[in-house]
C-alpha positions in Angstrom: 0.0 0.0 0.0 2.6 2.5 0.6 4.2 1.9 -3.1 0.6 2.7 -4.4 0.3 5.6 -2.1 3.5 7.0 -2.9 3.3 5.8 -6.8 -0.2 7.8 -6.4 1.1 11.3 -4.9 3.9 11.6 -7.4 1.0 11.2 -10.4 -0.8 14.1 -8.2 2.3 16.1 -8.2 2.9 15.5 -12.0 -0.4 16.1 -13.1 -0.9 19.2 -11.0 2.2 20.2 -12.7 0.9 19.6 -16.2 -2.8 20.9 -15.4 -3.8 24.6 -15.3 -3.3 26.8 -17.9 -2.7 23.5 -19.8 -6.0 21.8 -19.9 -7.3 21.3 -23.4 -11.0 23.6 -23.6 -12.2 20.4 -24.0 -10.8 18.5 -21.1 -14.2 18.1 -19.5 -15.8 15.2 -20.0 -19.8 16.1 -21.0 -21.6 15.1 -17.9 -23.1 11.4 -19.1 -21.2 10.6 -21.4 -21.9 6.8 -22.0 -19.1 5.6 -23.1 -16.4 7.3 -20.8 -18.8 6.5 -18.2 -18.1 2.8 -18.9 -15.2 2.8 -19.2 -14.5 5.0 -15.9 -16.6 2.4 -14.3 -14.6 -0.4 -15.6 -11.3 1.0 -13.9 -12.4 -0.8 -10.8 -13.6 -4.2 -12.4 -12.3 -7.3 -10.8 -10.2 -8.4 -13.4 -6.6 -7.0 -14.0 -7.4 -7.4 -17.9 -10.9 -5.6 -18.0 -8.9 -2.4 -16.3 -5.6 -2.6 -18.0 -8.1 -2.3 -21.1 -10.4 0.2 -19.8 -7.1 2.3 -18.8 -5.9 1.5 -22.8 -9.2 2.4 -24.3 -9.6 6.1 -22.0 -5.8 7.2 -23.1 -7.2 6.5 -26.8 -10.5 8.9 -25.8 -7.6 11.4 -24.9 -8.5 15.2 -23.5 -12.2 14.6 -23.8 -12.0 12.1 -21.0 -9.1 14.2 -18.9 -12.1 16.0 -17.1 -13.4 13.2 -15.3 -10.1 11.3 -15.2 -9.1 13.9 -13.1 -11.9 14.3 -11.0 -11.8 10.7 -9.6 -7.9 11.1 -9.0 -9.0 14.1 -6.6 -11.7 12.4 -5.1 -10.4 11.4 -1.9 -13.5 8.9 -1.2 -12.9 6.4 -3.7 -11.0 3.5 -3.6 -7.4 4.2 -3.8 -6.5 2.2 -6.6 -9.2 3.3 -9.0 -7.8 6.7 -8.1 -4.4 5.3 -9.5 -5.6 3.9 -12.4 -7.2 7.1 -13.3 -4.1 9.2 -12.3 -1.9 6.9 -14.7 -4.9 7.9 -17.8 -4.6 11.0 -17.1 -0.9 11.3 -16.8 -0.9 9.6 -20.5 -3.7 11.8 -22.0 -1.8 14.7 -20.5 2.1 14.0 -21.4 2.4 14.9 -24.8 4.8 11.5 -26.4 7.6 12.9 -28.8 9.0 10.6 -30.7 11.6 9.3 -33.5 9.7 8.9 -37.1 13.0 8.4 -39.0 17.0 8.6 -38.8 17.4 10.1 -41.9 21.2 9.2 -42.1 24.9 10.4 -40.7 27.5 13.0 -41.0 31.0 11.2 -40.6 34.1 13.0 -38.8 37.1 14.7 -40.3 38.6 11.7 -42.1 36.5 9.3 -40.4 37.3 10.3 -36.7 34.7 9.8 -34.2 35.7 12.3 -32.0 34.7 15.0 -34.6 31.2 13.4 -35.7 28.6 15.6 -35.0 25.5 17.6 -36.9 26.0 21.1 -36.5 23.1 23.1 -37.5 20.1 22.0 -39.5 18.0 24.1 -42.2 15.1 23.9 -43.3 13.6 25.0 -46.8 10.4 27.4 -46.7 8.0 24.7 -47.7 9.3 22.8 -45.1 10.0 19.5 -47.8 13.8 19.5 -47.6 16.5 20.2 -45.6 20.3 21.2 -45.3 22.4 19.8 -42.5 26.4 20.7 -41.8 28.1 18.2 -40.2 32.2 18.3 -39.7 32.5 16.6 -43.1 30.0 18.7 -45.6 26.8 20.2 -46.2 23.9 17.2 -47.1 20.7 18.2 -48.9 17.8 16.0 -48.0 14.2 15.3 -48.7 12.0 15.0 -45.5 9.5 12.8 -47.4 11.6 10.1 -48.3 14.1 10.5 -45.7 16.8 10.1 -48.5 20.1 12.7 -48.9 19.4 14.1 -52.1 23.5 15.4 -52.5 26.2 16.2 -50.3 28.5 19.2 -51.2 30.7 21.6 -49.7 33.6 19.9 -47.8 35.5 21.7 -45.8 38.0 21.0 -43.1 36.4 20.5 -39.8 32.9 22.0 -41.4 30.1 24.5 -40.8 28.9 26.1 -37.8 25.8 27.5 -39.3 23.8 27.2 -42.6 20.3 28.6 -44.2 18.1 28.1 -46.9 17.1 31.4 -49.3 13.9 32.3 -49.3 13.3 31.2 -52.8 14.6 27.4 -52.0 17.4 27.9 -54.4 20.2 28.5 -53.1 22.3 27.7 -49.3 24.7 30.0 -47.1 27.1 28.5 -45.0 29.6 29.4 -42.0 32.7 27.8 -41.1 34.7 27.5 -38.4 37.6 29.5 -39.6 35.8 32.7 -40.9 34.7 31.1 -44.5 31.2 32.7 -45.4 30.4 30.4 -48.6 27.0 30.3 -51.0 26.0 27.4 -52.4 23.3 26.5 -55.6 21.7 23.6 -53.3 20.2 22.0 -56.7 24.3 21.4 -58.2 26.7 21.8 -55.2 28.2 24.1 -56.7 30.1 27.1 -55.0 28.6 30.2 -56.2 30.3 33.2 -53.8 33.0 33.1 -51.1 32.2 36.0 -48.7 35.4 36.9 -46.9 35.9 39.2 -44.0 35.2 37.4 -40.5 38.2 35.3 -39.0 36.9 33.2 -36.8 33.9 30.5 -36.5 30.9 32.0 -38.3 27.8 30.5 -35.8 25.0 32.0 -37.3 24.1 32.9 -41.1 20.8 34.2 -42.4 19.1 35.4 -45.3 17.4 38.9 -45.7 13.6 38.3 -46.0 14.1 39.0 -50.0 16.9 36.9 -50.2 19.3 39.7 -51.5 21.8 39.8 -48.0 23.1 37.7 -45.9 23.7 38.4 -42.0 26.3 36.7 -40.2 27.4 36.5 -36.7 31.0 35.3 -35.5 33.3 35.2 -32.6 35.5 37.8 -33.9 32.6 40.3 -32.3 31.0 41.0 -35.9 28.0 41.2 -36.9 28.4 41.7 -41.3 25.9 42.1 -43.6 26.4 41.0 -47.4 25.1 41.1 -51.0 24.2 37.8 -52.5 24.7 38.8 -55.8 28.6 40.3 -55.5 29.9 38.3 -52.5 30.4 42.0 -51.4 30.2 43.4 -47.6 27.4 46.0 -47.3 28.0 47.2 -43.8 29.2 45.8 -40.2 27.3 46.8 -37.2 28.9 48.8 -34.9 29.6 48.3 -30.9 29.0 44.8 -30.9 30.8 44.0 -28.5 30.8 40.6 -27.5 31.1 36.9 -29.1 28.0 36.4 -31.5 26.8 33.1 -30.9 23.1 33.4 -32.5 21.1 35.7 -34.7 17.3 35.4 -35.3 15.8 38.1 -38.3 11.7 39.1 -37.2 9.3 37.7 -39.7 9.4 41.5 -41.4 12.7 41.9 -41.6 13.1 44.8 -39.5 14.7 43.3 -36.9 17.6 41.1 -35.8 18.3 39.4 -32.7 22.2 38.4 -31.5 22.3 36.3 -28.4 26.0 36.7 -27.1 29.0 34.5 -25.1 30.1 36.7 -22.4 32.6 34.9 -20.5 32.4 35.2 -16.7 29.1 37.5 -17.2 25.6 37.2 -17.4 24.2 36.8 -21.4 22.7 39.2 -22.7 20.6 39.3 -25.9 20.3 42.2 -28.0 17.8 43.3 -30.5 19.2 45.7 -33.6 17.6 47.8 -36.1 18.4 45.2 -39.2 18.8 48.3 -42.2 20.7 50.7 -39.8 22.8 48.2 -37.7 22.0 50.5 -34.3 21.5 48.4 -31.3 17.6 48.9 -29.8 17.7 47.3 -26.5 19.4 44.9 -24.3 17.3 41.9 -23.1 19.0 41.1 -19.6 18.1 38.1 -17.5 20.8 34.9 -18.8 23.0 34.1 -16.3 25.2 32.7 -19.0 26.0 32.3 -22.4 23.0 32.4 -25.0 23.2 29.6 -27.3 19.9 30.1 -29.6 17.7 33.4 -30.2 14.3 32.7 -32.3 11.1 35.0 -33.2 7.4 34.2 -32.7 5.7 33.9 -36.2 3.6 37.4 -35.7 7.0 39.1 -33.9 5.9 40.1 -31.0 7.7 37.8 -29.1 10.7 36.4 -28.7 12.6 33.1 -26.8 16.3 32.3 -26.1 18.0 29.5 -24.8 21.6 29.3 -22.5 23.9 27.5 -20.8 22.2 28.7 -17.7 20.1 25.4 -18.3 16.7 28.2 -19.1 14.3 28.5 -22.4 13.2 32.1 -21.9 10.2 34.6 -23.6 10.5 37.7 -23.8 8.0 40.7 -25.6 9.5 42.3 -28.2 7.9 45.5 -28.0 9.8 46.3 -24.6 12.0 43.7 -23.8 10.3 42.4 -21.0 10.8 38.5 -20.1 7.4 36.9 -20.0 8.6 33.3 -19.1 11.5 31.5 -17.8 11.2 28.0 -18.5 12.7 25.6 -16.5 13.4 21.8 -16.5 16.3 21.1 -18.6 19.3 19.5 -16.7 22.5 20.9 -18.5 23.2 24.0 -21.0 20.3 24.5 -23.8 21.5 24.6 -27.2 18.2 25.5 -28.9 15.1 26.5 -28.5 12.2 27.9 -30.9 8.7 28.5 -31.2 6.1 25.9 -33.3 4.5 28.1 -36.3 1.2 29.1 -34.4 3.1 30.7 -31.5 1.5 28.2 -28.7 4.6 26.1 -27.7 8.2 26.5 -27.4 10.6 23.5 -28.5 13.9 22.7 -26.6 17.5 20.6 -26.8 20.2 20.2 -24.4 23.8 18.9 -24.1 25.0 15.5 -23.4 23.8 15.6 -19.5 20.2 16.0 -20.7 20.0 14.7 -24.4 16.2 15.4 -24.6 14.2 17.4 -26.9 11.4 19.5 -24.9 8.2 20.8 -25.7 6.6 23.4 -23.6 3.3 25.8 -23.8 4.6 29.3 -23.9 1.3 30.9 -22.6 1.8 28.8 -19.2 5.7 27.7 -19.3 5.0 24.6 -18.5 6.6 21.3 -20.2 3.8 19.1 -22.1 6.1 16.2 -23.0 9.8 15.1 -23.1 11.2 12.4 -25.7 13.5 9.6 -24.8 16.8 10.3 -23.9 19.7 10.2 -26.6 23.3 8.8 -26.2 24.6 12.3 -27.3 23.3 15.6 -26.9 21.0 17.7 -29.7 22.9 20.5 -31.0 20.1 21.9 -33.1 16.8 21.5 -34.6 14.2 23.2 -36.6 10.8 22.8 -36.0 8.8 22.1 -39.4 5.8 24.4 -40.7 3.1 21.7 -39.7 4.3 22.6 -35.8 4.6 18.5 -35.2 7.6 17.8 -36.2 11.3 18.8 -35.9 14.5 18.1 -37.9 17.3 17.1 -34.8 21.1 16.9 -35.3 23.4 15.5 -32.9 27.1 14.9 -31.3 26.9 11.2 -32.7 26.7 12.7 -36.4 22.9 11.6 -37.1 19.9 13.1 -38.4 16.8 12.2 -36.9 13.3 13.8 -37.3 10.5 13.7 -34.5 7.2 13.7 -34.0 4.8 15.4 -30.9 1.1 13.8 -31.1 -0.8 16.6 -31.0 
C-alpha cells in the first residue's frame, strides 16, 4: 500500500504540474457521457485485464475524458486504486509523447574520426520539404518525405557552424569554423560566392527576407551584412561587443536578434535595427552564455536559450521576459517557437540529451522524448508545428514527431 500511495502522490504532483493553464477547452468530459462512463466504471472491475483495457481504451479517448479522469484522481472517497488507475490515464492523456519517425542518415568525422562526428546546424527550406544539415564533413541536402540525402556538397575542413536556406529554395549560405562565409546553388553543389571578412567561427548565417543579403554573426565580435549577388560586404554593425553566438531576423525583416558568449558575465541578448545596424535594447536576464535566439511567427515575441540550463520569452515591443522555462538539466543549445506561437521546442547537451516541448502561454513542459546517447545540437521545427528536424554529437539526423 505504501508503493501505491506514494506511486499515487507523485502522479498528483505530476499532473498538478501539467494541469492549469494546460487543460485542453475540451478537457471536461460532458456530464453522461456513455461511453467514458463505462469505461471509468470499468477501472475498478475485478479483473486485471478488463482495467488494463479500460485504462488502454480512455488514453485513446484522450483530453475529452481528462475531465473526469481527473476528478476521480482528486476524489479522496474512492478507492485508492481506482484513483491510481485514473491518475496513470490522465498522466498519458496529459504527457504529450515525442517521438523518432525516422533517422534520416549520418554526417562522418574529419577523415573518419569519431571524435569529430557531429550535426552542427540544421535548415530547413520554406515549404518545409527539404532540408540542409552541416556536419564536420560537408553540407547534405535532403528530402524529408523520403528520408533520402538528395546530395552532399561543400567539404570543408572541420565544417560548418551554421547554414540557411534562401527564401526562394534555391540556393544555401554556409559558416565555417575559420571565418569562410560560402553560398552554395543547393540544386548542383556548386560554389557560387565566397564572402570573406570574419576570422573566426561564423555560428549563425541568415538570409534577408528578400533573399538579397546575408547576416552573419562570429566570434570575432562581428555582426556583417552582405550582398548575394557580388559576395560583397554591405556594412558591419557597430559596438558589438561581444562573441556572437546566434542571430534570429523578425518575420518583417526589420529586426535582428544576436544572443552573445560573455565569458564570466551574465548573457545578454540584443535586439538591432536590421537596415541601420544601431543596437535597440538589451534583453538582460541569462546568467550565461545564450546559445539560440528565435522570433514568434507574428513578432511580437521572442525566446532564447543558455547554458544557464533556461528557455526564456521575452515581448518584443519592450523587452520584457514573460517566461523563464525551467526543466532542462545541463546547458540549452536551442530553443524555438512551433509556427502558431502556442509552444516553445527545446534541446540540451549531453547531460540531458532530450528534446522538450513546452506551452509558452503557461511555461510549462507538455512532453519530453526519450533520452539520446549524445546531446542535440540543433533542430528546426517544421511548418506543420509536429515535427522537428534534430542533429546530434553522434553525427545523425533524426526527425521527431509530438502527437498533438
Amino acid at each position: 500500500m505504501r508503493i501505491v500511495s506514494g506511486l499515487f502522490a507523485l502522479l498528483v504532483l505530476v499532473l498538478a504540474a501539467l494541469g492549469g493553464e494546460n487543460k485542453p477547452e475540451n478537457a471536461k468530459a460532458p456530464a453522461g457521457t456513455p461511453a467514458i462512463d463505462k469505461l471509468i466504471a470499468q477501472l475498478s472491475a475485478d479483473s486485471f485485464k478488463e482495467r488494463e483495457e479500460a485504462i488502454r481504451r480512455l488514453i485513446a479517448v484522450g483530453p475529452p475524458a481528462l475531465g473526469a479522469l481527473r476528478r476521480i484522481a482528486d476524489d479522496k472517497r474512492a478507492d485508492p486504486d481506482v484513483r491510481l488507475r485514473a491518475a496513470r490515464a490522465a498522466y498519458a492523456i496529459a504527457t504529450i509523447r515525442i517521438e523518432i519517425v525516422r533517422r534520416l542518415g549520418e554526417h562522418k568525422g574529419v577523415r573518419n574520426n569519431p571524435a569529430f562526428v557531429r550535426v552542427m546546424r540544421v535548415g530547413l527550406s520554406p515549404d518545409g520539404k527539404r532540408a540542409v544539415t552541416t556536419g564536420t564533413d560537408n553540407i547534405r541536402y535532403w528530402d524529408l518525405a523520403s528520408g533520402k540525402q538528395i546530395r552532399a556538397f561543400g567539404e570543408i575542413n572541420q565544417g560548418y557552424r551554421s547554414v540557411s536556406i534562401a527564401p526562394d529554395g534555391r540556393s544555401v549560405i554556409a559558416g565555417g569554423r575559420k571565418g569562410a562565409v560560402h553560398l552554395f546553388d543547393v540544386n548542383t553543389g556548386k560554389l557560387l560566392r565566397e564572402m570573406t571578412g570574419h576570422n573566426m567561427e561564423v555560428w549563425s548565417v541568415l538570409f534577408t527576407v528578400d533573399g538579397k543579403q546575408v547576416l552573419t554573426g562570429s566570434s570575432d565580435r562581428t555582426i556583417r551584412v552582405w550582398d548575394t549577388a557580388t559576395g560583397k560586404q554591405v556594412r558591419a554593425f557597430k559596438g558589438v561587443g561581444d562573441m556572437v553566438r546566434c542571430l534570429a531576423l523578425s518575420p518583417d525583416g526589420k529586426l535582428l536578434a544576436a544572443g552573445h558568449c560573455v565569458a564570466g558575465r551574465p548573457g545578454t541578448v540584443r535586439l538591432w535595427d536590421a537596415a541601420k545596424g544601431t543596437e535597440i535594447r538589451a534583453l538582460k536576464g541569462h546568467e550565461l552564455d545564450i546559445t539560440c535566439v528565435a522570433f514568434s511567427a507574428d513578432g511580437k515575441y521572442l525566446v532564447s536559450s543558455s547554458f544557464d540550463q533556461t528557455v526564456r520569452i521575452w515581448r518584443v515591443a519592450d523587452g520584457t521576459e514573460v517566461k523563464c522555462l525551467k526543466g532542462h538539466t545541463a546547458h540549452v543549445e536551442w530553443a524555438a517557437f512551433t509556427p502558431d506561437g502556442r509552444r516553445v521546442v527545446s534541446s540540451a547537451w549531453d547531460e540531458d540529451p532530450t528534446l522538450r516541448l513546452w506551452d509558452a502561454a503557461s511555461g510549462k513542459q507538455l512532453g519530453v522524448s526519450e533520452r539520446m546517447t549524445e546531446g542535440l545540437l540543433s533542430f528546426a521545427v517544421l511548418p506543420d508545428g509536429r515535427h522537428a528536424l534534430t542533429g546530434g554529437k553522434d553525427g545523425v539526423v533524426r526527425l521527431w514527431r509530438w502527437e498533438r
